[in-house]
C-alpha positions as CSV (number, residue, x, y, z in Angstrom):
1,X,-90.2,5.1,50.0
2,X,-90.3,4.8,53.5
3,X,-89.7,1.3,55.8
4,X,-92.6,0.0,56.1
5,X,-94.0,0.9,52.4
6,X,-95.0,-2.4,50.4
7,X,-92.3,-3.7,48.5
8,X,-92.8,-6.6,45.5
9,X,-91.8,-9.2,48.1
10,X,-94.2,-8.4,50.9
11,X,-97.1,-9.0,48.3
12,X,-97.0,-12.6,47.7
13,X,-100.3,-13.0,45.6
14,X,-99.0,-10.2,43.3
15,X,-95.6,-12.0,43.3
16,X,-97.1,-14.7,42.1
17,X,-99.7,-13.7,39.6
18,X,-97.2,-11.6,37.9
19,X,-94.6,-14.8,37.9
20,X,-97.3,-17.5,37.5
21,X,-97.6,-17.6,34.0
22,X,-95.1,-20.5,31.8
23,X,-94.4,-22.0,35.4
24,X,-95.3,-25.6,34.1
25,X,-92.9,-25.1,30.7
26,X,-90.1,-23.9,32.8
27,X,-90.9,-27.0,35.4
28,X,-91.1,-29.5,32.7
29,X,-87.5,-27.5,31.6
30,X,-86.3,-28.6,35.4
31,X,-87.4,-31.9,34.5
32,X,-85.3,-32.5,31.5
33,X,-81.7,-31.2,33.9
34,X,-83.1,-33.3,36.5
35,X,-83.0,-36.5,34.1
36,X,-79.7,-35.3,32.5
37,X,-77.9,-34.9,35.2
38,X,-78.9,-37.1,38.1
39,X,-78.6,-40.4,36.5
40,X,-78.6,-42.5,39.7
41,X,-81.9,-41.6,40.8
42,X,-84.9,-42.0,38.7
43,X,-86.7,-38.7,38.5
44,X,-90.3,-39.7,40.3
45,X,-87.9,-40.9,43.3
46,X,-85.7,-37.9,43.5
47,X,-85.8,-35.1,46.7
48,X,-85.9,-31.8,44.8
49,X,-84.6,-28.5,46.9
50,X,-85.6,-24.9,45.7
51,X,-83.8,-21.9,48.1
52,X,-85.4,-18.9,47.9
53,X,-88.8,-20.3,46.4
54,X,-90.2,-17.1,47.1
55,X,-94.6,-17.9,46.5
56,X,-93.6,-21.3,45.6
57,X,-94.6,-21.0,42.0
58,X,-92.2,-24.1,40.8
59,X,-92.7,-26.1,44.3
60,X,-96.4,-26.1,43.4
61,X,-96.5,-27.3,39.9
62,X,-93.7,-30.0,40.7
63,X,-95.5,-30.8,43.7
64,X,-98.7,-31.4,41.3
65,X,-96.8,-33.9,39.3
66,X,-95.6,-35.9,42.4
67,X,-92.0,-34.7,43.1
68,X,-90.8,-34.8,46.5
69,X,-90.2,-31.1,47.0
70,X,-88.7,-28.8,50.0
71,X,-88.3,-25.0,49.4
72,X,-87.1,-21.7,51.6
73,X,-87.4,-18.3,51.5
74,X,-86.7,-15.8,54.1
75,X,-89.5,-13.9,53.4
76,X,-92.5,-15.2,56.1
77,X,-95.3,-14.0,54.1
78,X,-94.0,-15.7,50.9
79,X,-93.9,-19.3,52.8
80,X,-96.9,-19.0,54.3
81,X,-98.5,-17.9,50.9
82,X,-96.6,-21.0,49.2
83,X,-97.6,-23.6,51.7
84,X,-101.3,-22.6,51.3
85,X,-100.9,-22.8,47.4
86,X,-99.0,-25.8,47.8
87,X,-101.6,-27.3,50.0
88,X,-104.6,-26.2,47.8
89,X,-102.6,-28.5,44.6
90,X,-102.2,-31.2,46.2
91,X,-105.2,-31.5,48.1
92,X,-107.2,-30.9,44.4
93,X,-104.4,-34.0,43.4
94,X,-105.8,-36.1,46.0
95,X,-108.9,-35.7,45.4
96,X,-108.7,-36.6,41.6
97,X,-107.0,-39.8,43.0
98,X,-109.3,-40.8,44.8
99,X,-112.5,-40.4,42.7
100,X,-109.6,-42.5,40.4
101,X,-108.7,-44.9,43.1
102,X,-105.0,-43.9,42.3
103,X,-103.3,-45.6,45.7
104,X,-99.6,-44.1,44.4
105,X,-100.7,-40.5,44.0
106,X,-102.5,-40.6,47.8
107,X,-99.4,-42.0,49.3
108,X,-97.2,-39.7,47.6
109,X,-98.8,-36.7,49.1
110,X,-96.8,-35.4,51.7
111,X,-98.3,-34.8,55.1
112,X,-95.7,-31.7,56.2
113,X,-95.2,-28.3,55.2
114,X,-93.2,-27.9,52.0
115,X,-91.6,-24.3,52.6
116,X,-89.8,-23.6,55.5
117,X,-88.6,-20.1,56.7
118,X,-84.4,-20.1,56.2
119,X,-82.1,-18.0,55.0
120,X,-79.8,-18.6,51.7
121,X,-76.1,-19.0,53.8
122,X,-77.2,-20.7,56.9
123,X,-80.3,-23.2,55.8
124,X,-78.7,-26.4,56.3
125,X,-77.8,-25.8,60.1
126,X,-81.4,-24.1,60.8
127,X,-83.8,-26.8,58.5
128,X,-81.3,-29.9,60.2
129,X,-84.7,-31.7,61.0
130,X,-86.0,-31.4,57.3
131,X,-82.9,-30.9,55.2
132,X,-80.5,-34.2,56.3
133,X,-77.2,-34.2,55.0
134,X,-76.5,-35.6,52.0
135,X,-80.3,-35.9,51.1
136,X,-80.8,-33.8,48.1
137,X,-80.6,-34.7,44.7
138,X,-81.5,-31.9,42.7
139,X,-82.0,-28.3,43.9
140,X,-82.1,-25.4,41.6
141,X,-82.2,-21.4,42.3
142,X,-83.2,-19.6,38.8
143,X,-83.4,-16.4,37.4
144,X,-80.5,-14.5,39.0
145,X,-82.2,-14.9,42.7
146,X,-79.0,-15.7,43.8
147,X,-77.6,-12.6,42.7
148,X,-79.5,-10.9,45.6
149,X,-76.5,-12.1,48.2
150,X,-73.9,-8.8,48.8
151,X,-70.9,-10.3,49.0
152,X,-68.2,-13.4,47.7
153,X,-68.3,-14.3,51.4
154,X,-72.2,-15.0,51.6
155,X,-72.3,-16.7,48.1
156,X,-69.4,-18.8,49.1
157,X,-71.4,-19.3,52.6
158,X,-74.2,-20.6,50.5
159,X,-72.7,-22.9,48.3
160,X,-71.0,-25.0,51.7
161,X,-74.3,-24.6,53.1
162,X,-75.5,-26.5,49.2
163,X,-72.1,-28.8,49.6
164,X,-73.7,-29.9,52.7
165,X,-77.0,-31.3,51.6
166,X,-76.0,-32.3,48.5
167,X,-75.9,-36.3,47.6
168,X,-72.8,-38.0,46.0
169,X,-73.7,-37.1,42.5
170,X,-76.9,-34.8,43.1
171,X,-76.4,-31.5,41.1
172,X,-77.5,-27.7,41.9
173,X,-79.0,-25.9,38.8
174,X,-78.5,-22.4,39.0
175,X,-79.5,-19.3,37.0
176,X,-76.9,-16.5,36.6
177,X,-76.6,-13.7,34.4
178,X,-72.9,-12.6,33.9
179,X,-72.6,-9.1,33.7
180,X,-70.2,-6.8,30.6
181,X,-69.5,-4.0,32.8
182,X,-69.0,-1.2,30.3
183,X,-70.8,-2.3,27.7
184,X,-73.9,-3.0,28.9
185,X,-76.6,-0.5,28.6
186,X,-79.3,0.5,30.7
187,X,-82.8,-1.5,29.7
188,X,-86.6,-1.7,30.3
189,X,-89.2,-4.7,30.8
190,X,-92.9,-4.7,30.8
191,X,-94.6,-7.8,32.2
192,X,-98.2,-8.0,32.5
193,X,-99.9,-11.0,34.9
194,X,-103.7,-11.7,35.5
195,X,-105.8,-13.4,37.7
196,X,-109.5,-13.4,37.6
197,X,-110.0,-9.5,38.4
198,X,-106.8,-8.7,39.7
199,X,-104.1,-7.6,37.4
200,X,-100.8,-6.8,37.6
201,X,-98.1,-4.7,35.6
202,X,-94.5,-4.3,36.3
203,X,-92.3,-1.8,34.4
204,X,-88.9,-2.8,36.1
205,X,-85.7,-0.2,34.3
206,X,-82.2,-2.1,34.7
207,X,-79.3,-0.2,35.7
208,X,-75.8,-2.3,34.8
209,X,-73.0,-1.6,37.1
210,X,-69.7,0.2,35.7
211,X,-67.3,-2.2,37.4
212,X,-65.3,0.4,39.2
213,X,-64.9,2.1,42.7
214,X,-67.0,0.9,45.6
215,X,-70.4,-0.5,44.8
216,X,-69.8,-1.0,40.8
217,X,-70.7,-4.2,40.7
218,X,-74.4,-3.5,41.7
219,X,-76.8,-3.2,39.3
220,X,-79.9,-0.9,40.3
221,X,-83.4,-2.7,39.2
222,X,-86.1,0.6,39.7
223,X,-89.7,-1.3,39.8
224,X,-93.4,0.4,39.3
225,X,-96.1,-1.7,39.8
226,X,-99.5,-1.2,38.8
227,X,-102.2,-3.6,40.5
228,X,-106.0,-3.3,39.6
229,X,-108.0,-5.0,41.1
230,X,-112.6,-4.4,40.5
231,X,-112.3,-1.3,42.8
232,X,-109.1,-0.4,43.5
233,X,-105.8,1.0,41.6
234,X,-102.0,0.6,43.3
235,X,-99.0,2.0,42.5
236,X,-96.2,0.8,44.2
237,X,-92.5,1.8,43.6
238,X,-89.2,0.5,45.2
239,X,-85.9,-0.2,43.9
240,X,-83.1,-3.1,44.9
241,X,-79.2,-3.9,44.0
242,X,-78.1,-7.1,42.1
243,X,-74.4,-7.9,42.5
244,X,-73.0,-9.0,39.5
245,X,-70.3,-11.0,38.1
246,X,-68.4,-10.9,35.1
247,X,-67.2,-14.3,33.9
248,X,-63.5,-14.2,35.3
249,X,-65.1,-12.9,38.9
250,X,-67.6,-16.0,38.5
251,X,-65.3,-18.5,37.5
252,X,-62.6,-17.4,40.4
253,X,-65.3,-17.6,43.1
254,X,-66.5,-21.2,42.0
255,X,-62.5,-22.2,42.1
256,X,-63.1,-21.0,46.0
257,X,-66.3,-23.0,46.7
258,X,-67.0,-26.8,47.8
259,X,-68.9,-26.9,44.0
260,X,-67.8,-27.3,40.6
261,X,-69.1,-26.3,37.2
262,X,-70.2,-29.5,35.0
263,X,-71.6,-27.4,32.3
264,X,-74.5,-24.7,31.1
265,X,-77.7,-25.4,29.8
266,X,-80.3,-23.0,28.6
267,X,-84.2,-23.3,30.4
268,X,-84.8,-26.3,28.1
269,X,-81.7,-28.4,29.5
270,X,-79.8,-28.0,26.6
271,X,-76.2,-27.0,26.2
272,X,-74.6,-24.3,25.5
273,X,-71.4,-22.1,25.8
274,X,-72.3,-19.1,27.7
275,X,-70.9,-15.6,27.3
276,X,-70.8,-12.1,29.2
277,X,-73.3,-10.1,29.0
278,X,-75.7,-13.4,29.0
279,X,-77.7,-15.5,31.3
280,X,-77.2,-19.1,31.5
281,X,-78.2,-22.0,34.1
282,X,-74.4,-23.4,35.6
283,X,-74.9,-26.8,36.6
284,X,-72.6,-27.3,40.0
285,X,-71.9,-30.4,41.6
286,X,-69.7,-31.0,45.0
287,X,-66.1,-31.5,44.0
């Protein structure tokens, strides 16, 4: 694969139309945690915070159902793609108000862009002018995205970056998969995503790290997509590296951060006890 040959995140339709599908379960999910765990703000009045929101899949249904959302990805094309998907909800939204006469809906539309070009350890000095300090009461990161930092140094970057926007008593939901290095085994997924003509198929092959030397905590993810769209057939292959953690790796980096671990939840906002290999949402607050 050469530089400039497409890679999954510099297609954000595909992105989306491959993700798109259980977006509202998994919001109303974010909506139970939310509830839970920021008990002095009322859910409609709270300032959600997605980092990384990639097409803004989550930012658009919440958006729908009036939260106050802000998201950031590095990726350009991705925030451009989510703003004008964002955009098209709400403006659908506000026009059902108003054939309703709905006064709250209009005047909880916001005016401004929702998704903002940043990136994951310095976002609260570049976004000052939209993220304030101490502003956010829920922000969440899901389904190991995190996991695409290199290093202890930039997660612990992000987290004071998270510590910084954080309010007294806001929480950060975040979705980790601890890795078993040894005993994990190398794995396959299929998922399959349509819309109208166009549709997509990734077969994405996991390969765990061992643990040892230099690079052993990586874990190679080797994607194939397949789009097919009325006329035309893509293939598209690239590969990237997830760091992992085991649980004693985790728990000694959190012991280094501004944030604490309340507790893990699964997707629906209930608790569990979470073990290596698993995936689990931690639930971090600012010590």
């Amino acid at each position: 694969m050469t530089d400039d040959a497409p890679t999954f995140y510099s297609l954000p339709e595909v992105y989306d139309i491959l993700h798109a599908a259980g977006t509202a379960q998994e919001v109303s999910g974010l909506e139970r945690i939310a509830r839970r765990f920021v008990q002095s703000v009322p859910l409609a009045e709270q300032t959600w915070l997605e980092p990384a929101c990639g097409s803004g899949r989550y930012l658009r249904v919440a958006a729908g159902r009036g939260r106050k959302v802000i998201g950031f990805d590095i990726s350009p094309g991705m925030v451009e793609y989510a703003n004008r998907s964002i955009e098209a909800r709400l403006a659908r939204r506000s026009s059902t108000a108003r054939r309703s006469n709905n006064a709250a809906t209009l005047a909880s539309t916001p005016s401004s862009p929702v998704a903002h070009v940043a990136d994951l350890t310095t976002f609260a000095r570049t976004m000052g002018r939209v993220i304030r300090p101490g502003s956010v009461d829920f922000a969440f990161n899901l389904i190991n995205t995190i996991r695409h930092l290199p290093s202890d140094r930039a997660m612990l970057d992000h987290f004071e970056q998270m510590a910084k926007i954080l309010k007294p008593g806001g929480v950060y939901a975040l979705g980790l998969s601890l890795s078993s290095y040894g005993f994990e085994i190398s794995s396959e997924d299929i998922w399959i995503g349509q819309r109208g003509r166009c549709e997509v198929r990734q077969v994405v092959q996991y390969l765990p790290g061992t643990g040892e030397g230099r690079g052993g905590r990586m874990e190679r993810v080797i994607s194939h997509l397949t789009v097919t769209r009325e006329r035309s057939v893509d293939e598209i292959d690239f590969t990237y590296d997830l760091r992992g953690y085991d649980h004693a790796q985790w728990t000694r980096l959190i012991a280094r951060s501004p944030l604490k671990v309340l507790g893990t939840v699964r997707e629906d906002g209930s608790s569990f006890k979470v073990s290596e290999p698993g995936y689990a949402i931690f639930m971090l607050r600012t010590r």
